[in-house]
N, C-alpha and C positions, 0 to 999 in steps of 0.2 A: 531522273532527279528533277525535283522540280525547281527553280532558277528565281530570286528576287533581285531583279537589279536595282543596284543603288545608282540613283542618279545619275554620278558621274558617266557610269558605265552606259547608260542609255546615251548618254551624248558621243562617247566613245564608237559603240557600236555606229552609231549614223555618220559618224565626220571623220573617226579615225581609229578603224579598228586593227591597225598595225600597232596598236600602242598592246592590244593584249601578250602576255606570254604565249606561247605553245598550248598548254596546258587548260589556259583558262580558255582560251580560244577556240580550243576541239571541244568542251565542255557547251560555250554558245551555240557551237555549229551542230552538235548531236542533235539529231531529229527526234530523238527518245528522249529527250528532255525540254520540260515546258519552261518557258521564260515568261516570268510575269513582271508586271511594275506595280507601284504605287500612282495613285492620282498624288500623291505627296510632292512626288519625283516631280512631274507636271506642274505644278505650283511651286517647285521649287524654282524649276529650268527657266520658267516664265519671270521668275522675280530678277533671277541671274542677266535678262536681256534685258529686264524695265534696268535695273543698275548697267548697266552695259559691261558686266564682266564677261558677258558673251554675244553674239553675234547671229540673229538668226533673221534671215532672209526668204521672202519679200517684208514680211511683217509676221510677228510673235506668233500670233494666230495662224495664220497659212502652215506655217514652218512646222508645230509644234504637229497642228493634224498629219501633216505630211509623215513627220518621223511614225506618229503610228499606225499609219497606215503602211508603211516600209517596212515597220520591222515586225515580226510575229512573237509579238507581245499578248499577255493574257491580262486582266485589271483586275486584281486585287481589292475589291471594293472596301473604302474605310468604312467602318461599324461601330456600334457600339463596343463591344468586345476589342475595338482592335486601339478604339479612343481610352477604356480603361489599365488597356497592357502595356499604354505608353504613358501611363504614369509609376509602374510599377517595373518597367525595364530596366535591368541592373547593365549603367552605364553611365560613365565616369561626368557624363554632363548632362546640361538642360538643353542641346539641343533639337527643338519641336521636329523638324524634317529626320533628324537620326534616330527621334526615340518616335517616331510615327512605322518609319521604314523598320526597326528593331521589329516593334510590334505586331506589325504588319505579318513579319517574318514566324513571329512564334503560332501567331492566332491558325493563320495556311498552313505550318509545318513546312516554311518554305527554308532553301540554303541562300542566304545573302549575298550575293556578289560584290566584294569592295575594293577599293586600295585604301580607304579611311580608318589609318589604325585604330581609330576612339570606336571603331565597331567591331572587331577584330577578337576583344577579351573578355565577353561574355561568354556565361556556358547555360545562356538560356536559349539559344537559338543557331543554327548552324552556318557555319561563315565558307565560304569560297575565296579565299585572299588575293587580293594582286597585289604582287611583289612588286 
């Protein structure tokens, strides 16, 4: 299966991956399944520390290469195709990082990884839930 994580979940994986269930967890750790992100994800996690709703040390920059180079992530490159499917993503709001990562999701044929229910009740794209 191939794996899009949402945001969160990439900061989960790097600082605290006892937060996943059983379930979702053996899913991450399957060697037979690719995990990919968005650069969205990236630009998200980076806004989150300029606001200080998170914490990434030595500085933004260091931090951020470090996570990817720790975790075996694939990138999802934004496109054209992935910029017009996030206007067209059936989901209940405007916002740019969740209809980017939706997008994202459908363009790959990737399975979403979330706990964010506003991602959860589309049937354009395949969700992986965290309860």
């Amino acid at each position: 299966m191939n794996l899009l994580l949402d945001t969160h979940v990439i900061l989960w994986s790097a600082a605290e991956p006892e937060r996943f269930p059983q379930n979702v967890a053996e899913e991450l750790e399957n060697e037979s399944n690719e995990l990919w992100f968005s650069p969205i994800s990236i630009w998200e996690i980076l806004l989150l520390a300029e606001k200080r709703r998170i914490i990434l040390e030595p500085d933004h920059e260091k931090s951020i290469r470090k996570v990817l180079q720790e975790l075996p992530l694939r990138e999802a490159v934004i496109n054209h195709e992935v910029a017009i499917q996030s206007r067209f993503v059936d989901l209940p709001h405007q916002d740019p990082a969740d209809r980017f990562l939706a997008a994202t999701a459908i363009v790959y044929d990737l399975t979403l990884v979330t706990a964010d229910r506003r991602l959860t009740g589309s049937n354009k794209f395949a969700v992986l839930p965290i309860p």
